[in-house]
DRENDO-1510 file (C-alpha; in Angstrom, 1 decimal, always signed):
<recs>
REC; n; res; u; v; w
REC; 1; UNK; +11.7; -9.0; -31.4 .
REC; 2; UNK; +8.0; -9.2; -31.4 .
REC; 3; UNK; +5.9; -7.2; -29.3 .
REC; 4; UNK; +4.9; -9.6; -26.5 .
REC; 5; UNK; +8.7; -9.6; -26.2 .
REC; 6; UNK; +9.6; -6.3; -26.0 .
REC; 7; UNK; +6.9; -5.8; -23.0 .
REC; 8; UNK; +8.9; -9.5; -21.1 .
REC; 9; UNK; +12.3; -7.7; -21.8 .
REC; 10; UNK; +11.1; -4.4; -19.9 .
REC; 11; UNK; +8.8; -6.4; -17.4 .
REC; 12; UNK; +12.1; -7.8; -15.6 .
REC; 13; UNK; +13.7; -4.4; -15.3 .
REC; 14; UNK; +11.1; -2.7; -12.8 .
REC; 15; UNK; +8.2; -2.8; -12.1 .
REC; 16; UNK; +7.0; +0.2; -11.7 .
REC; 17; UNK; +8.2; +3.2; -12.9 .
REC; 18; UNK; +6.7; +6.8; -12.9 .
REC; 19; UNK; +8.9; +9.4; -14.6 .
REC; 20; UNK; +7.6; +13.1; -13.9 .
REC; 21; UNK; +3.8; +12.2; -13.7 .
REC; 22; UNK; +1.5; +15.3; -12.9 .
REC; 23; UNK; -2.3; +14.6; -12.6 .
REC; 24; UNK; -4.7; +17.4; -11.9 .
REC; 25; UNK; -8.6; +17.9; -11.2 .
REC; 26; UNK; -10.9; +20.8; -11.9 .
REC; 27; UNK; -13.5; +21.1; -8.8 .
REC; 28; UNK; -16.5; +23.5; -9.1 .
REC; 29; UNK; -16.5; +25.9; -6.6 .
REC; 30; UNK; -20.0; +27.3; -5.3 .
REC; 31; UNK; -20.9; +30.9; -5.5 .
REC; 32; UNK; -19.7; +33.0; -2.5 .
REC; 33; UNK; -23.1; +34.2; -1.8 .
REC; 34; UNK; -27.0; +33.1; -3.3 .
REC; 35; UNK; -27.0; +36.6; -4.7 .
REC; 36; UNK; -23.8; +35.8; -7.1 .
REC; 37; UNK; -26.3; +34.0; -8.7 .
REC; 38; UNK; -28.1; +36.1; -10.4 .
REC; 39; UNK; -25.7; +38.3; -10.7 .
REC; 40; UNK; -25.2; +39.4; -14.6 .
REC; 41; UNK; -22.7; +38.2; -16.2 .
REC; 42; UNK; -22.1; +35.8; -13.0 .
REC; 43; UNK; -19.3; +33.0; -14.5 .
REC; 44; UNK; -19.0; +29.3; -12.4 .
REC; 45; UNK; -15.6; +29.3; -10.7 .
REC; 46; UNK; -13.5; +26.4; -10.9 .
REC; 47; UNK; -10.4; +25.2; -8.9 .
REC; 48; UNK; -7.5; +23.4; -10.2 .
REC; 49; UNK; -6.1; +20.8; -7.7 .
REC; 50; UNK; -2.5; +19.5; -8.5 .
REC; 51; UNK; -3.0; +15.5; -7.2 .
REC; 52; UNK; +0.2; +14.3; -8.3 .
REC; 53; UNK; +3.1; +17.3; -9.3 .
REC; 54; UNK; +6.1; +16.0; -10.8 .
REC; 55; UNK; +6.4; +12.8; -9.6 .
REC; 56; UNK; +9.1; +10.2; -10.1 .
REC; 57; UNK; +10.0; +7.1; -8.8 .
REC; 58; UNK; +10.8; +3.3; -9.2 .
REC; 59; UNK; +9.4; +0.1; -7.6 .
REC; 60; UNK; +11.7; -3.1; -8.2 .
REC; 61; UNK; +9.9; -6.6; -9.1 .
REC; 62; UNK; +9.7; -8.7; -5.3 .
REC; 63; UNK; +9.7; -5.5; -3.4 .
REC; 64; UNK; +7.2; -5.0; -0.5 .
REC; 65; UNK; +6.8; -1.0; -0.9 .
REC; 66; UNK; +4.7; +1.3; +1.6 .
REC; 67; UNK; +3.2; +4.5; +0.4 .
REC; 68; UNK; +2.0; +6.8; +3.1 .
REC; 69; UNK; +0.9; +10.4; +3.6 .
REC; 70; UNK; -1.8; +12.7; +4.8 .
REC; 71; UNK; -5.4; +12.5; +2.9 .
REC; 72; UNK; -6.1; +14.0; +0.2 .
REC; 73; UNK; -2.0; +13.6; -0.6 .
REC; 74; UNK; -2.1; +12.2; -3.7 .
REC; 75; UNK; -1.6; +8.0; -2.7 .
REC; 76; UNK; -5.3; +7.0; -4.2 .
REC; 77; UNK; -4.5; +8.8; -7.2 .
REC; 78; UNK; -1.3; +7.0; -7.7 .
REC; 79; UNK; -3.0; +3.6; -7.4 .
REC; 80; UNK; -5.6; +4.5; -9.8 .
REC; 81; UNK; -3.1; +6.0; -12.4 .
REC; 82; UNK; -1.2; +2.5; -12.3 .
REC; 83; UNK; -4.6; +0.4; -12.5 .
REC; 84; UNK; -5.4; +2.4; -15.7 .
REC; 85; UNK; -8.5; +4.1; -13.5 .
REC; 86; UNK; -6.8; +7.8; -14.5 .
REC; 87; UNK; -5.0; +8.9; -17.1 .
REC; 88; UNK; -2.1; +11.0; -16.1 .
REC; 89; UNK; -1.7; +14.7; -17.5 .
REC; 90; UNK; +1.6; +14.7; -18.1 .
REC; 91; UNK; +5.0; +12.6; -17.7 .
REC; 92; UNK; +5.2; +8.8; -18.1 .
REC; 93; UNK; +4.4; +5.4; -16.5 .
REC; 94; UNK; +5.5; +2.1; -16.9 .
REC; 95; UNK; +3.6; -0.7; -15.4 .
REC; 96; UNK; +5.3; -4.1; -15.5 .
REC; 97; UNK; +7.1; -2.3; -19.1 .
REC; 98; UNK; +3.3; -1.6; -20.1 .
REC; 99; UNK; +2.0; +1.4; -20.4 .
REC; 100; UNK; -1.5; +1.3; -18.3 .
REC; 101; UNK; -2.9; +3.1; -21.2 .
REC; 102; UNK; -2.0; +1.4; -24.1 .
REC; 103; UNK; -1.8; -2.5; -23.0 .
REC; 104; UNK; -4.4; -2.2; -20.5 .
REC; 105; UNK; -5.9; -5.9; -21.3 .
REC; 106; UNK; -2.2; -7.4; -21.1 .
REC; 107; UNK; -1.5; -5.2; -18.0 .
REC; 108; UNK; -4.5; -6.8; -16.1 .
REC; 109; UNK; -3.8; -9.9; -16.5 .
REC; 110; UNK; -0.5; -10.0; -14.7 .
REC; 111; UNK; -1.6; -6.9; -11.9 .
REC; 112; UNK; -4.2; -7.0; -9.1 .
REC; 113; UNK; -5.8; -3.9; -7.4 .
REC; 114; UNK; -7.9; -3.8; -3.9 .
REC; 115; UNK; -9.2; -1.0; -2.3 .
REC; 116; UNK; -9.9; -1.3; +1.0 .
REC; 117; UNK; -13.4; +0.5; +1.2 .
REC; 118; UNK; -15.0; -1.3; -2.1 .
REC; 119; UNK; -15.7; -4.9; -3.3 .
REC; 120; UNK; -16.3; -7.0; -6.2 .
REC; 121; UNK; -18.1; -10.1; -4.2 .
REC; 122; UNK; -21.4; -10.5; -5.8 .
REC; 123; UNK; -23.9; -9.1; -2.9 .
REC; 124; UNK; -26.8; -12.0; -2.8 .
REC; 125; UNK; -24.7; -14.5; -3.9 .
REC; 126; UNK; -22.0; -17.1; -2.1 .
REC; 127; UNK; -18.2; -15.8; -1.7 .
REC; 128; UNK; -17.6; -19.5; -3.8 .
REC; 129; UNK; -19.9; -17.9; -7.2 .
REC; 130; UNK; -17.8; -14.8; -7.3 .
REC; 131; UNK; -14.7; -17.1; -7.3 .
REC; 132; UNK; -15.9; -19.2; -9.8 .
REC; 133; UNK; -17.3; -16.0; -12.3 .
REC; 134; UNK; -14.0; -14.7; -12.1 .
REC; 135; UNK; -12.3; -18.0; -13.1 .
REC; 136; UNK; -14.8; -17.6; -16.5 .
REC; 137; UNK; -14.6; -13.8; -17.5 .
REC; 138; UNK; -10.6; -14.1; -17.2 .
REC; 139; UNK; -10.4; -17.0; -18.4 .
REC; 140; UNK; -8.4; -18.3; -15.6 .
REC; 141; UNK; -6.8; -21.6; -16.7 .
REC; 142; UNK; -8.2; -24.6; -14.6 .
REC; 143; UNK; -5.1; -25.8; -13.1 .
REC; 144; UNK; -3.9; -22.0; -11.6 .
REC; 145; UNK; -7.5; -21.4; -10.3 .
REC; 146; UNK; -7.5; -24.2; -8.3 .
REC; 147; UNK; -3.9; -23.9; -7.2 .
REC; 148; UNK; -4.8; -20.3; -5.7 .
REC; 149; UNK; -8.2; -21.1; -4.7 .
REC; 150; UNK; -6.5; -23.6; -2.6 .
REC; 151; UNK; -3.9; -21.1; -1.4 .
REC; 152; UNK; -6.3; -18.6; -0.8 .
REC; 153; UNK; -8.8; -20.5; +1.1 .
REC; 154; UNK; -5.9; -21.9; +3.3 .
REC; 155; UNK; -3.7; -19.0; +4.2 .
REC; 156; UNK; -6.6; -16.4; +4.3 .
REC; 157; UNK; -8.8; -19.2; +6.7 .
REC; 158; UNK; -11.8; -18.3; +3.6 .
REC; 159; UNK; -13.0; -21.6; +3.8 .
REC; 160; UNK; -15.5; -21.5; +6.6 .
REC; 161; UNK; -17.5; -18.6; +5.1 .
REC; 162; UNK; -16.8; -19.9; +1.7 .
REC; 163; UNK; -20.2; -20.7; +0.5 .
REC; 164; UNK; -21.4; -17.5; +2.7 .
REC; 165; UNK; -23.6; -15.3; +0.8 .
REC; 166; UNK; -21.5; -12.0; +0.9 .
REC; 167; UNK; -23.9; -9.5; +2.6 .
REC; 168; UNK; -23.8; -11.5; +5.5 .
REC; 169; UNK; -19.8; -11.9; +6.1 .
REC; 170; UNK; -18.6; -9.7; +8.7 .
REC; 171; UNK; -15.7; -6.5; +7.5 .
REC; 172; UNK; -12.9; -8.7; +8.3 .
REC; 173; UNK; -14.0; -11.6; +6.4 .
REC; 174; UNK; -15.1; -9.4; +3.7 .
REC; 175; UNK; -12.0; -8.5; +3.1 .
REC; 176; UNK; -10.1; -11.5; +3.3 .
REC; 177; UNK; -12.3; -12.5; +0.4 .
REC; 178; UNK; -11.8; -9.3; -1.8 .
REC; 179; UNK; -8.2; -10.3; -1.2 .
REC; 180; UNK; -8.4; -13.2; -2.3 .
REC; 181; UNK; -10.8; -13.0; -5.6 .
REC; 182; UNK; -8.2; -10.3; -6.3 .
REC; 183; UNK; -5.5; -13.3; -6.5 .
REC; 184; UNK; -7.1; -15.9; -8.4 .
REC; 185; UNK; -5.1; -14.9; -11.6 .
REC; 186; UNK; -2.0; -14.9; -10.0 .
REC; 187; UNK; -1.1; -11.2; -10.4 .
REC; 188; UNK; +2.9; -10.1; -10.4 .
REC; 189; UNK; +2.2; -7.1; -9.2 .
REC; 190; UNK; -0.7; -6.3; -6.5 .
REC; 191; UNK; -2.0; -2.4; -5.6 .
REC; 192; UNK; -3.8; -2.5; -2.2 .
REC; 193; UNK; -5.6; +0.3; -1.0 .
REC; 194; UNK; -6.1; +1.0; +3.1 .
REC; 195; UNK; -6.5; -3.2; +2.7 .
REC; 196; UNK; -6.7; -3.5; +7.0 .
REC; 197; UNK; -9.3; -0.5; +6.9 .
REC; 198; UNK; -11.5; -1.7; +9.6 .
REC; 199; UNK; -10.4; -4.5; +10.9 .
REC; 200; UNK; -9.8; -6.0; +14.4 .
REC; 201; UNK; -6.3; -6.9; +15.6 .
REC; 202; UNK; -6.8; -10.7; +14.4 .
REC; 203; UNK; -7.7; -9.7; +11.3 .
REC; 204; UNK; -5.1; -7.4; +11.0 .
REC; 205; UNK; -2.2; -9.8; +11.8 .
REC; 206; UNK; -3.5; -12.6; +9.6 .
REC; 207; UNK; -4.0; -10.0; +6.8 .
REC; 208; UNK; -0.3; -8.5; +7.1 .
REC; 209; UNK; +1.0; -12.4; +7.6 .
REC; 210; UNK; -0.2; -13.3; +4.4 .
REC; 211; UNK; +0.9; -10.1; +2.5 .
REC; 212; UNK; +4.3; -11.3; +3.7 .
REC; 213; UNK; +4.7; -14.7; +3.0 .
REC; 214; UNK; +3.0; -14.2; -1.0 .
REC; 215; UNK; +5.6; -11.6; -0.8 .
REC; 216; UNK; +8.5; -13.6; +0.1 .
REC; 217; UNK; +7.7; -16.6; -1.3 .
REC; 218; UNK; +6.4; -16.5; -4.6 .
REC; 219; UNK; +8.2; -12.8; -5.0 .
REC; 220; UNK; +5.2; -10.8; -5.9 .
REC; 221; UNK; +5.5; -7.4; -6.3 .
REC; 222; UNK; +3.6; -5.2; -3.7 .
REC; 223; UNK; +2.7; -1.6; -3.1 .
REC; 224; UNK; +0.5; -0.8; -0.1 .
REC; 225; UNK; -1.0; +2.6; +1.0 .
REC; 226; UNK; -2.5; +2.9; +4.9 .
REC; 227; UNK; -2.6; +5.5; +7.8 .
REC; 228; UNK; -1.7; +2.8; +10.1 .
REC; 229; UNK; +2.2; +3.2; +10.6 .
REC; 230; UNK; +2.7; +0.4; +12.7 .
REC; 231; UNK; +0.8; -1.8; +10.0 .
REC; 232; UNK; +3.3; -0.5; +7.0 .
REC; 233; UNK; +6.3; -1.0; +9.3 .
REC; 234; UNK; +5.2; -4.5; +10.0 .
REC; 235; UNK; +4.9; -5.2; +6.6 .
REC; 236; UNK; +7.6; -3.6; +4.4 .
REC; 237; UNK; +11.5; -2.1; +4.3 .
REC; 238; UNK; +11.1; +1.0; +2.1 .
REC; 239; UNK; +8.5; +3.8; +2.9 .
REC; 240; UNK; +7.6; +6.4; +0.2 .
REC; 241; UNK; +5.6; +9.6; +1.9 .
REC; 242; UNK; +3.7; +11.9; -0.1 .
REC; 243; UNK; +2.4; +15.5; +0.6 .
REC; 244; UNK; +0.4; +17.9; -1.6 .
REC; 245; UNK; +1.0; +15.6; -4.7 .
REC; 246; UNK; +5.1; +15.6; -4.3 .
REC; 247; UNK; +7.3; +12.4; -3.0 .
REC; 248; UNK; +8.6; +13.8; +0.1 .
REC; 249; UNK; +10.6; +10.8; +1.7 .
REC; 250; UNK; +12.2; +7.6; -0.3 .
REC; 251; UNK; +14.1; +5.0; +1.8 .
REC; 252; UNK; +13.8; +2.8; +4.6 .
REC; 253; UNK; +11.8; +3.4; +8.4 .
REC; 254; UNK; +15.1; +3.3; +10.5 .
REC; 255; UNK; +16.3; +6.3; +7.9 .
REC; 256; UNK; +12.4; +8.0; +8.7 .
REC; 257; UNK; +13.0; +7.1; +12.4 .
REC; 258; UNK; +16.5; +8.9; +12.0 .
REC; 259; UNK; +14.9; +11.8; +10.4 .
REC; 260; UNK; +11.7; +12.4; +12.7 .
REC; 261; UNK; +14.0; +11.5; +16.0 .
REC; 262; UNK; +12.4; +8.7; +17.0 .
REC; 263; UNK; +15.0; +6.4; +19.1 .
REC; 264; UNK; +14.9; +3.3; +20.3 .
REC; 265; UNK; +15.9; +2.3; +23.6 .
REC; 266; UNK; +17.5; -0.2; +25.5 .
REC; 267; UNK; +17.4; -0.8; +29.1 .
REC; 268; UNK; +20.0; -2.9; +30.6 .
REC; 269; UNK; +19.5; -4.0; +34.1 .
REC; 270; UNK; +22.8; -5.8; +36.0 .
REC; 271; UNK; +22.9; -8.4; +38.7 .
REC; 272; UNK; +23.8; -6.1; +41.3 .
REC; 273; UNK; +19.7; -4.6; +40.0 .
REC; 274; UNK; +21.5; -0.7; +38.7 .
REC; 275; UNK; +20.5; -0.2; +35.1 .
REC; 276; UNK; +21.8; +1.8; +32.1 .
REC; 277; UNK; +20.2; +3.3; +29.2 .
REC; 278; UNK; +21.2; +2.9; +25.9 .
REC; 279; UNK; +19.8; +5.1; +22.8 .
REC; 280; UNK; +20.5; +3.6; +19.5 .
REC; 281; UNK; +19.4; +3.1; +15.7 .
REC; 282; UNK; +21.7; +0.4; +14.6 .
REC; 283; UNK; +21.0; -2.9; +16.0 .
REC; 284; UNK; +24.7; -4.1; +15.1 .
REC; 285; UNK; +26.1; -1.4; +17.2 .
REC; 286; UNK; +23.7; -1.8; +19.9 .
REC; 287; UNK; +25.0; -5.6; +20.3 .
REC; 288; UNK; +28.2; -4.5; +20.3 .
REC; 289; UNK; +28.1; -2.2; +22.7 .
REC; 290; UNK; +25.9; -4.6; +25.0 .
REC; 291; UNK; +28.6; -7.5; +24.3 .
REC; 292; UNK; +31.3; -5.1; +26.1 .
REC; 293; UNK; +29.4; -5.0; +29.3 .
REC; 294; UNK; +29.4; -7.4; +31.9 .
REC; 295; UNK; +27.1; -9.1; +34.7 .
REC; 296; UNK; +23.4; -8.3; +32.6 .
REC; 297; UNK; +20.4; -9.7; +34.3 .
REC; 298; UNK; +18.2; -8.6; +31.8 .
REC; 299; UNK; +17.8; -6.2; +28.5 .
REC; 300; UNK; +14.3; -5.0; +27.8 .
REC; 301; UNK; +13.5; -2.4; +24.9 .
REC; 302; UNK; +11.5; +0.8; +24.2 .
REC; 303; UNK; +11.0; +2.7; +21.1 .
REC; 304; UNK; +9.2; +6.5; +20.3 .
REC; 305; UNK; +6.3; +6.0; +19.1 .
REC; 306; UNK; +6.2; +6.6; +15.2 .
REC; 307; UNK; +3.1; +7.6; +15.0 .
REC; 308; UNK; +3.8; +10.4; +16.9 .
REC; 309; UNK; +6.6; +11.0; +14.8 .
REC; 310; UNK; +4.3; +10.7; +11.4 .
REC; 311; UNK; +1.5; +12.8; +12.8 .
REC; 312; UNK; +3.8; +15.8; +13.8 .
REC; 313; UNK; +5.2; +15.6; +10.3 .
REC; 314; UNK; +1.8; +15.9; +8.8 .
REC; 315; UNK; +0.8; +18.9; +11.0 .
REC; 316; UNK; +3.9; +20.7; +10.0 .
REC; 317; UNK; +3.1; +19.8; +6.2 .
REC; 318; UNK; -0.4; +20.9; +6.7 .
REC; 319; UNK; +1.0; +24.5; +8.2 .
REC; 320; UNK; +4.1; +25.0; +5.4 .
REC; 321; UNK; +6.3; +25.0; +7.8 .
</recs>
């Protein structure tokens, strides 16, 4: 079995996988006082941050995968470890079964990365020339560029700003086009970073639309970090949360609902206009329940906010409680 096939043969077992993965920083810390100095024998004091501590877990190919936590946690880091940006200290990772280290050339041709606060558009020059100077430093073949130029310009809306010189696109369409140059190769795997940072409602919903139908339809793999809970639940199933560099929830958002007390509610109205309240988490036993009762007028729902829930969970992180 040749090399090329080794790397197919682990490709379509996971698609990501990070096995114990610690990644630390040294930061310089400034002198306590101006006098310190001078002092003799004064030695620069550094401070070792632990970004990532001991982290495992496994991302399946086609899965739509949220990762979440406070900043500072450890979710930037992550991204940049499986882009090949970092190098990890200790543990492994497996990136579409290559390592990000040693088949970083392979690795990029079959992964995308975005991060929401930077951009590869070429400044002074059309949205259309950074398309095309992709298409020649990968060596994109001519029929997929135009396939996913087409797709892109479509389902993103890119085409009236197209031939818009970049500086002059507005954040949302900015982005939409970062999006979209990041696509041009057809990655298997895509890392977006905060990729609704800044954008308006529309944009928002068109972003998150796409993301789902590239998701469900041609079974790309995605991993997606944001502060905007609402956003995430829209978007994906499975939610991992990080805090202080440690993976401190794995599963689905009704399981984080269940676990942060956030209920949902039901409120059943009946023709003679008394109503009931009905807490619940599971949808199948919440039509059940409502399929035993007689004479409804009308059903109309409420949920706690999970926000809320996310932001009291931070606070308590941030206090070691």
């Amino acid at each position: 079995m040749s090399k090329s096939d080794r790397i197919d043969t682990l490709q379509a077992d996971t698609a990501v996988k990070l096995s114990g993965v610690t990644k630390t920083f040294s930061q310089r810390q400034p002198p306590e006082s101006f006098k310190e100095i001078f002092r003799p024998g004064h030695k620069k004091r550094n401070l070792v941050v632990n970004a990532l501590d001991d982290v495992s877990f496994t991302v399946m190919p086609g899965e739509l995968v949220a990762y979440a936590g406070p900043n500072g946690a450890g979710k930037s880091t992550t991204i940049k470890l499986l882009g090949g940006m970092l190098v990890q200290n200790r543990g492994e990772i497996s990136v579409l079964g290559m390592s990000p280290l040693k088949h970083r050339i392979p690795l990029m041709q079959k992964l995308g990365v975005l991060f929401g606060n930077r951009t590869e558009l070429w400044w002074d020059h059309p949205v259309s020339s950074s398309f095309r100077w992709k298409q020649k430093v990968w060596d994109i073949p001519k029929k997929v560029f135009e396939e996913m130029e087409a797709l892109v310009l479509e389902l993103l809306d890119i085409g009236p700003f197209y031939r818009t010189f970049a500086r002059e696109l507005s954040l949302g369409q900015r982005m939409r086009a970062d999006l979209g140059m990041m696509l041009l190769h057809r990655p298997s795997l895509i890392l977006l970073d905060e990729p609704t940072l800044g954008l308006d409602v529309l944009a928002k919903r068109r972003m998150i639309s796409f993301l789902k139908e590239l998701n469900q339809i041609n079974q790309t793999t995605i991993i997606v970090t944001s502060h905007d809970m609402d956003d995430l639940e829209e978007m994906t199933r499975r939610i991992l949360l990080i805090s202080s560099g440690k993976i401190a929830f794995d599963g689905s958002f009704v399981s984080l609902r269940n676990e942060l007390g956030c209920t949902r509610l039901a409120r059943v109205t009946f023709a003679d206009n008394t109503q009931k309240e009905i807490a619940y988490n599971d949808t199948n036993a919440l039509l059940k329940e409502l399929s035993a009762l007689g004479n409804i007028a009308d059903v109309s729902f409420t949920q706690t906010s999970l926000e809320e829930g996310i932001a009291n969970l931070y606070a308590k992180w941030r206090g070691g409680n």
